[in-house]
C-alpha positions as CSV (number, residue, x, y, z in Angstrom):
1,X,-31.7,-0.2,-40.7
2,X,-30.6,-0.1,-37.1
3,X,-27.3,-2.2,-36.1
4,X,-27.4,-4.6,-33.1
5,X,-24.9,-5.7,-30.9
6,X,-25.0,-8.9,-30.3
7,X,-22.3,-9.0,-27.9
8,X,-23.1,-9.0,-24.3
9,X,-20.3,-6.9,-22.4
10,X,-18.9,-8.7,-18.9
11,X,-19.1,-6.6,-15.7
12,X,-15.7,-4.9,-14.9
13,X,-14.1,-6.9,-12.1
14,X,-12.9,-5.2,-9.1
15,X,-9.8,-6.3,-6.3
16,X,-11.0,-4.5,-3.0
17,X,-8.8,-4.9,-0.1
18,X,-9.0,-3.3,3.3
19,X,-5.5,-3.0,6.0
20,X,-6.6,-1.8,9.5
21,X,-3.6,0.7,11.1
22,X,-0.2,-1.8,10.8
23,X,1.9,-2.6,14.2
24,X,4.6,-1.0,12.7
25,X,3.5,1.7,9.8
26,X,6.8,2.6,8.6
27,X,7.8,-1.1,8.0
28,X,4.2,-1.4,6.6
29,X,4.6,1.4,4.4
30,X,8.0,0.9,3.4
31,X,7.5,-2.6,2.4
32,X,4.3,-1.9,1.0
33,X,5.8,1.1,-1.5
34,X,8.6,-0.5,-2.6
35,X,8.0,-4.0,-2.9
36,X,4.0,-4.5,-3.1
37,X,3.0,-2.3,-5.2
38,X,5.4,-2.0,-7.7
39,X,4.8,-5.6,-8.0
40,X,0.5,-5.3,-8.2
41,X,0.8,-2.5,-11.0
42,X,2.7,-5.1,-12.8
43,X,-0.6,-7.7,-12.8
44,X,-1.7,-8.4,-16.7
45,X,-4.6,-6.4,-17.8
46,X,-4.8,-4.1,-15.0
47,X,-6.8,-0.7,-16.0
48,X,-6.5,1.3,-12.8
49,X,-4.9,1.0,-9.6
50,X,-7.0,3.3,-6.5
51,X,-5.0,3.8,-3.5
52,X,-6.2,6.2,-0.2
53,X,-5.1,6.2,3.1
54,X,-7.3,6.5,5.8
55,X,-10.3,7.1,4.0
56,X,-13.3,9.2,6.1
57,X,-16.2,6.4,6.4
58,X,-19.7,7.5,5.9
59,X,-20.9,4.1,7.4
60,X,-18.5,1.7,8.9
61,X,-15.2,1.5,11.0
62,X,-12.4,3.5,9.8
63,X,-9.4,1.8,8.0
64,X,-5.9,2.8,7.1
65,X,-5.3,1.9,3.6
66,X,-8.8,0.9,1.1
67,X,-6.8,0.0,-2.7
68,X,-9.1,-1.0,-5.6
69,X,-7.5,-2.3,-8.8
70,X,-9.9,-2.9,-11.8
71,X,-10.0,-5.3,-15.0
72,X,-12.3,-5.1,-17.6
73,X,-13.9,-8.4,-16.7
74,X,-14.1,-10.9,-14.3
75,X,-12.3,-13.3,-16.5
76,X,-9.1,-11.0,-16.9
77,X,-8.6,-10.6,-13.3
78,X,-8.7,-14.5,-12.9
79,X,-6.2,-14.6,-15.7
80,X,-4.0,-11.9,-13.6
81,X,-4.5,-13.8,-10.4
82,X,-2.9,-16.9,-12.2
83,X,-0.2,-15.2,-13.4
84,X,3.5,-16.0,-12.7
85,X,3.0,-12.1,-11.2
86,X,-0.3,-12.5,-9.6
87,X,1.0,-15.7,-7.7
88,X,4.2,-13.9,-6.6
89,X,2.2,-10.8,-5.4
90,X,-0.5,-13.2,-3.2
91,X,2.6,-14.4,-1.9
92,X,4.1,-10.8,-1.4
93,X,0.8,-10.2,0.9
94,X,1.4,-13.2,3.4
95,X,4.5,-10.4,4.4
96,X,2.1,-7.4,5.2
97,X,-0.1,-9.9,7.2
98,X,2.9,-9.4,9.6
99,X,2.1,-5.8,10.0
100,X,-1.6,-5.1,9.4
101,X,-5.0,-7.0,8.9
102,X,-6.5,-7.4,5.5
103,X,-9.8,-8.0,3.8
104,X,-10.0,-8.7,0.7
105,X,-13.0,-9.1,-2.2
106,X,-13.3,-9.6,-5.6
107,X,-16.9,-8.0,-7.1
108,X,-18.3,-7.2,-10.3
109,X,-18.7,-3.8,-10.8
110,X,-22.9,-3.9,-12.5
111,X,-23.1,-0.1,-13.0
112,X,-26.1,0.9,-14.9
């Protein structure tokens, strides 16, 4: 007898955001560090927070900071986005806007 799982896992969810060099990168940095991120690692269901400054593209334009924070699916990073800390931390990012451009995406992670 073989078991089956029934249960059709979600794709891990994935928060990908991109800052180009700040204006002022100790302001950037300093605000980032201590308010930021302490606030991010807080989000609910968060598995692993990725942060590297200027990365070495392969193919692209170069960036200052890349951070990737993971969930196990798409429906717990929407529940961390909704959050009383999720909305506080969007909010937290209208202040490094001041200092640096930002992309930002949300992808499903379909490894194989």
């Amino acid at each position: 007898m073989t078991a089956t799982n029934d249960l059709v896992e979600e794709p891990a969810a994935r928060f990908f955001v991109v800052f180009d060099t700040p204006s002022d990168i100790v302001a950037f940095e300093r605000h980032y560090n201590d308010v930021h991120m302490p606030m991010a690692k807080q989000l609910p269901g968060l598995r692993r927070y990725t942060r590297s400054h200027r990365p070495t593209p392969v193919v692209g334009d170069p960036s200052y900071l890349v951070v990737m924070l993971d969930w196990d699916n798409m429906a717990a990073l929407e529940a961390a986005f909704a959050s009383e800390v999720g909305q506080r931390t969007a909010e937290d990012a209208e202040n490094l806007k001041r200092f640096a451009t930002m992309r930002g995406m949300i992808i499903r992670l379909n490894e194989v």
